[in-house]
C-alpha positions in Angstrom: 0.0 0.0 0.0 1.1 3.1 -1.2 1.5 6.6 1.9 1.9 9.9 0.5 5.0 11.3 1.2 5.3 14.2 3.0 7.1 17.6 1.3 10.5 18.7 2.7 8.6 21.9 3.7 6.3 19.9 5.6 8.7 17.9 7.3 11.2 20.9 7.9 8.0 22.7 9.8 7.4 19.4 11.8 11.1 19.1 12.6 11.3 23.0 13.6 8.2 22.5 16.0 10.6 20.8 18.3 13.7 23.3 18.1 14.9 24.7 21.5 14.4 28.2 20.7 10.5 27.8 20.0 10.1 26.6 23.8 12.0 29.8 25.6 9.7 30.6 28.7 9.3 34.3 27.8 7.3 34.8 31.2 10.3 34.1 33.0 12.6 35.6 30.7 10.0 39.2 31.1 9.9 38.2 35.3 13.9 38.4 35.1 14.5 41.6 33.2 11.8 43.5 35.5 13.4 42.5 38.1 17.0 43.1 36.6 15.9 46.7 35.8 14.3 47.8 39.0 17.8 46.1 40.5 20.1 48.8 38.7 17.3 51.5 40.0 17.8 50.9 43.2 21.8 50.4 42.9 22.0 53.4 41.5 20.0 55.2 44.7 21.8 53.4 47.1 25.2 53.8 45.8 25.1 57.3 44.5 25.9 59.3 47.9 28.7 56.8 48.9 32.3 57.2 48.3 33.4 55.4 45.5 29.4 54.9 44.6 29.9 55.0 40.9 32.8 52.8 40.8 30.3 50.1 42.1 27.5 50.9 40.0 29.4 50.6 37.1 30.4 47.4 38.7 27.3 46.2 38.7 26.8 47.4 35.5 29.4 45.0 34.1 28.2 41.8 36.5 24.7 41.9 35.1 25.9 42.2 30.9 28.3 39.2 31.8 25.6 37.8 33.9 23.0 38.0 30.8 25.7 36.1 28.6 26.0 33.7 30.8 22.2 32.8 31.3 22.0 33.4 27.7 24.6 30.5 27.2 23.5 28.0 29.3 19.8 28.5 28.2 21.2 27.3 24.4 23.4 24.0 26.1 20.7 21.1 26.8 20.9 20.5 30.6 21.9 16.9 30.6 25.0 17.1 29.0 25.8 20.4 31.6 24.4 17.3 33.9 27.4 14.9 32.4 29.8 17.3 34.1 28.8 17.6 37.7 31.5 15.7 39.3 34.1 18.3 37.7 31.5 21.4 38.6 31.5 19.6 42.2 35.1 19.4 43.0 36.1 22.3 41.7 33.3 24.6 44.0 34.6 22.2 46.5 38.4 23.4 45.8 37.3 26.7 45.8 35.7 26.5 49.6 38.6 25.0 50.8 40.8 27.6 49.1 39.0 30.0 50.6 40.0 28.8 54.4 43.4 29.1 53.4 45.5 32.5 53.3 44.1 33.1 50.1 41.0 33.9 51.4 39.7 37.3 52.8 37.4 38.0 55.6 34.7 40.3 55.2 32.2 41.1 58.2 34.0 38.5 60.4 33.6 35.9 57.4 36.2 34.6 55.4 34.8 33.8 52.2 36.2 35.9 49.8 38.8 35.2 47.1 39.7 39.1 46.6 41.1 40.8 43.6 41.6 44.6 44.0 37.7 45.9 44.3 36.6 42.9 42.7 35.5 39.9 45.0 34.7 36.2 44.6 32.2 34.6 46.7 32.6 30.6 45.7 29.6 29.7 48.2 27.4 31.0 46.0 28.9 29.4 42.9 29.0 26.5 44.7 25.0 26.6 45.5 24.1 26.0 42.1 27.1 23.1 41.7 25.8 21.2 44.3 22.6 21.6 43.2 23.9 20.3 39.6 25.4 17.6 41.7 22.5 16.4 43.9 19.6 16.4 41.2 22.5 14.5 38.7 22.7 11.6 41.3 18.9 11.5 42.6 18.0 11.8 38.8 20.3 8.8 37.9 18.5 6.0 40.4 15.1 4.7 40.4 14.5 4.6 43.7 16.2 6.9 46.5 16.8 4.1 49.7 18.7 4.4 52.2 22.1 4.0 50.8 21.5 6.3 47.9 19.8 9.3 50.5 23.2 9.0 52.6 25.3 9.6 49.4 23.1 12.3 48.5 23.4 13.9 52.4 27.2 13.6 51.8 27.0 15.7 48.5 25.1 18.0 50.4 27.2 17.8 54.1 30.5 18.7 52.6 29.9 22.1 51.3 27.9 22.7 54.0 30.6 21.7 56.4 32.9 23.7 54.4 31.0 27.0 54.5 30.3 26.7 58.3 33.6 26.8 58.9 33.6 30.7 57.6 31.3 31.3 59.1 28.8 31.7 57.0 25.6 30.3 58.6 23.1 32.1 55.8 24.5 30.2 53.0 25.0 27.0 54.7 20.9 27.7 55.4 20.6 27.9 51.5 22.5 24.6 50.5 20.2 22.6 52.9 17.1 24.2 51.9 18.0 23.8 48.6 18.8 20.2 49.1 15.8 19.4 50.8 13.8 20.6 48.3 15.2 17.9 45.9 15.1 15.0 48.4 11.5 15.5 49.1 11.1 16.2 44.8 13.4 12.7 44.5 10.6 10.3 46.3 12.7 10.4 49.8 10.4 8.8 53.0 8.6 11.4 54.8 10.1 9.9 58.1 13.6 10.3 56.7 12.7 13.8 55.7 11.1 14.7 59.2 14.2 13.3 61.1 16.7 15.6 58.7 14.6 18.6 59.8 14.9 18.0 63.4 18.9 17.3 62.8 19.1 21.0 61.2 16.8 22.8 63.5 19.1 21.1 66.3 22.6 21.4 64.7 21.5 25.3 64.3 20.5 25.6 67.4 24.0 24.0 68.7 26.1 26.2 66.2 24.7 29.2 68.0 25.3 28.0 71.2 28.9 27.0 70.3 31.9 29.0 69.8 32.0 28.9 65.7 30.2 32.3 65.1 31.1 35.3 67.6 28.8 37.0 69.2 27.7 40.2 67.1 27.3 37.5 64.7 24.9 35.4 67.5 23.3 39.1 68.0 22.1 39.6 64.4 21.4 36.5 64.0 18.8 36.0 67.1 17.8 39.8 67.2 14.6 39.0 65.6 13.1 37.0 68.3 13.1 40.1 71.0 12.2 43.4 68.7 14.0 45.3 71.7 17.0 43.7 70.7 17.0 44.8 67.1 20.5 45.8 65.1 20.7 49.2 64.2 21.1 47.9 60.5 17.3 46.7 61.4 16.0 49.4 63.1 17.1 51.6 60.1 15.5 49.6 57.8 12.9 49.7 59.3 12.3 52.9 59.4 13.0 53.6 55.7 10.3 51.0 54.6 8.1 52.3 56.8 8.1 56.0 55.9 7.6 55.3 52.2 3.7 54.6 52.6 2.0 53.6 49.8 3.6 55.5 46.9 7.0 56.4 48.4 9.1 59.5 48.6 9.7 59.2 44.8 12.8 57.5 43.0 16.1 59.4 44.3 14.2 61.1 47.0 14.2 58.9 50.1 15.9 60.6 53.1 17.1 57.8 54.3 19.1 56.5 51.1 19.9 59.8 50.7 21.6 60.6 53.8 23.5 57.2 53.5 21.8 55.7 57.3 20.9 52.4 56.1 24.2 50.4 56.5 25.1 47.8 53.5 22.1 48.9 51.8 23.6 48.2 48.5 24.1 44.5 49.7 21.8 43.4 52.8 19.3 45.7 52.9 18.5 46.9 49.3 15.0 45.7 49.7 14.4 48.5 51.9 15.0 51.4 48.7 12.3 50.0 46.8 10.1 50.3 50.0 11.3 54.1 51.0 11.3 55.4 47.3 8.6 53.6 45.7 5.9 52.5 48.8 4.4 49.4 49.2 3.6 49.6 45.4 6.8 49.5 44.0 7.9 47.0 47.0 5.1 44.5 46.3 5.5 45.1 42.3 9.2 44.0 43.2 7.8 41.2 45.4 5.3 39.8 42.7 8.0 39.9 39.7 10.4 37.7 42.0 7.5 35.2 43.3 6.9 34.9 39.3 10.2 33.9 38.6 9.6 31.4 41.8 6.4 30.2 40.0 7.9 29.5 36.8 11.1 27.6 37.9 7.9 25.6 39.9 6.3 25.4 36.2 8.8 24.0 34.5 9.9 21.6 37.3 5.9 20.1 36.4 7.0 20.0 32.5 10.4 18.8 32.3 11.5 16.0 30.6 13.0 14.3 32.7 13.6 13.7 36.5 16.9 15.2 36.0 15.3 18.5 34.9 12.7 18.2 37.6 15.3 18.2 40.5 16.8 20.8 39.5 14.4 23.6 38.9 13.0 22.1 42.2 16.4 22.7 43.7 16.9 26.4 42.3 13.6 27.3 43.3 14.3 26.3 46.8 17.1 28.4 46.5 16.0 31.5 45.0 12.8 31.2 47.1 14.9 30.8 50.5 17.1 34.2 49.6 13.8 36.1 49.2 11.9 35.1 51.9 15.3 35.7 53.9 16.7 38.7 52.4 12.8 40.4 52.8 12.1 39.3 56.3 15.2 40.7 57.4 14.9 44.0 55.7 11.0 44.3 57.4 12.8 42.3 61.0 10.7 39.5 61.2 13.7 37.0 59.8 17.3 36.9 61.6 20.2 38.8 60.0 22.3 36.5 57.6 24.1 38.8 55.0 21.6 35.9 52.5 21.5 38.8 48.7 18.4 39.1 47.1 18.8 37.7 43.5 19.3 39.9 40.9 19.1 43.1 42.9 21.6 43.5 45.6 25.6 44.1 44.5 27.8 41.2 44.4 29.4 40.1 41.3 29.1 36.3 42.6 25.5 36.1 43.5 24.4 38.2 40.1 26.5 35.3 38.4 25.1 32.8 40.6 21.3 33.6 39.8 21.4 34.4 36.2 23.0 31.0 35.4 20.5 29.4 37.7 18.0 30.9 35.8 19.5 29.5 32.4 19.8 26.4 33.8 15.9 26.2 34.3 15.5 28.0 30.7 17.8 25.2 29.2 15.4 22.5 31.0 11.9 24.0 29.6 13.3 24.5 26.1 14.9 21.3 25.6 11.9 19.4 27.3 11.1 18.1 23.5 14.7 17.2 22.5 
């Protein structure tokens, strides 16, 4: 029996229906660059009164260009063969934590987890977030079945940089590699009593790292202020107060008197949350707010779609992550979340996190257009 044949055209179409490029998720692509832009707004505002201001915005400037190449990049590169690599991607973040312990690291704010290179400084915890996250979603996503055995392997991939960044100090990002982690358990099919007893291990090891000697105690302060509002930081109390005076409209963009006048301490970092809420009210706070919980909602989207399980733990595992630093990074601006120095993607300065987040978000872009491939 005789088919028709179909015409090259015909199949070329068919073929094209399937390309990579066809299936970029422009919602969160739109969610990123909103966010981006009102990001360089409120750099600008916060940096523009300090000394050496415009060296950092221009900084900034620079991070968020090389930071759209790289999201670009990765977006085009299918996932699973990014995947292929994770033992490399592991061991070297690994390297660079324990570098970073050595006398080739710098402490900043009683922390030493900078690699520093004139004004120019290297965070590798937050590189390493998204390489363990590679890491953990490669090995979950390469087993049927997550027993026992496989859930301690997968704790180890998760305990080492964990272990490696508490010995900074840096308790915040330590918090994101295990939130992040137990997002993907709990997406890989682990038992809910295995999952329950991990959570009472944290709460308790946190609990025991502040009663301990590894953090000092302004760092014990900041972190525990929130519990007793009499006890707030002045870094909280300030931002506080410049959230609160912007209403419902704010002061207007440039004109917040507490920006201005430079008495929010790292607001260009910490506490950049609290511009957007003293220049542009709770409008321009919650537009802020909505645009990031959309790029939350879409990583949580394409988790749902992807191909693979592969794919799903990891946009599982970045959303944990992103979702973790703004929950965090807002709390502590409004005081109703302990002070961990935790950036809030896309908007606050730092060269490593910028980096961090816009190849996170390629990552998921790579796993929703090549769900067909």
């Amino acid at each position: 029996m005789l088919t028709a044949s179909r015409s090259p055209a015909s199949r070329f179409r068919a073929r094209d229906l399937s390309a990579p490029w066809r299936h970029i998720d422009v919602v969160l692509l739109g969610a990123v660059l909103g966010v981006v832009s009102m990001g360089i707004a409120m750099m600008f505002s916060a940096t523009r009164h300090l000394t050496g201001g415009n060296g950092t915005f221009a900084r900034h400037l620079v991070y968020v260009a090389l930071g759209g190449g790289v999201m670009a990049g990765l977006s085009l590169v299918d996932y699973r063969r990014i995947a292929d690599w994770w033992q490399l991607l592991y061991g070297v973040s690994l390297l660079f934590l324990i570098g970073v312990l050595t006398p080739l690291g710098s402490t900043v704010n009683g922390t030493k987890g900078w690699y520093q290179f004139g004004p120019v400084g290297i965070q590798p915890a937050e590189l390493a977030k998204l390489a363990t996250i590679v890491a953990i979603a490669a090995f979950l996503g390469s087993v049927e079945r997550v027993d026992l055995r496989r859930l301690l392997i997968a704790l180890a991939l998760l305990g080492v940089p964990v272990g490696l960044t508490l010995l900074q100090p840096d308790l915040g990002s330590a918090l994101v590699f295990i939130v992040a982690g137990l997002g993907m358990l709990v997406a890989g099919g682990v038992r809910l009593r295995h999952v329950l007893v991990l959570v009472i291990v944290g709460v308790v090891a946190v609990f025991g790292i502040l009663r301990s000697d590894t953090l000092d105690q302004y760092q014990k302060d900041r972190l525990t202020s929130f519990v007793d509002p009499g006890q707030q930081s002045y870094n909280v109390q300030q931002a506080q107060t410049a959230i609160s005076s912007g209403g419902l409209t704010g002061y207007g963009f440039l004109d917040g008197p507490q920006t201005r006048g430079g008495f929010v301490p790292s607001q260009e970092t910490d506490f950049i949350f609290t511009v957007a809420g003293e220049e542009l009210g709770f409008i321009g706070a919650g537009t802020l707010v909505l645009l990031l919980g959309v790029i939350i909602w879409r990583m949580w989207r394409t988790a749902q779609l992807a191909a693979d399980s592969l794919g799903t733990l990891m946009c599982v595992g970045i959303m944990s992550m992103f979702l973790f630093h703004v929950f965090e990074n807002v709390g502590m601006s409004l005081g109703i979340m302990p002070v961990t120095g935790i950036p809030l993607p896309f908007v606050s300065y730092g060269g490593s996190s910028l980096l961090t987040s816009f190849a996170a978000v390629g990552l998921v872009q790579s796993v929703h257009m090549h769900r067909f491939a």
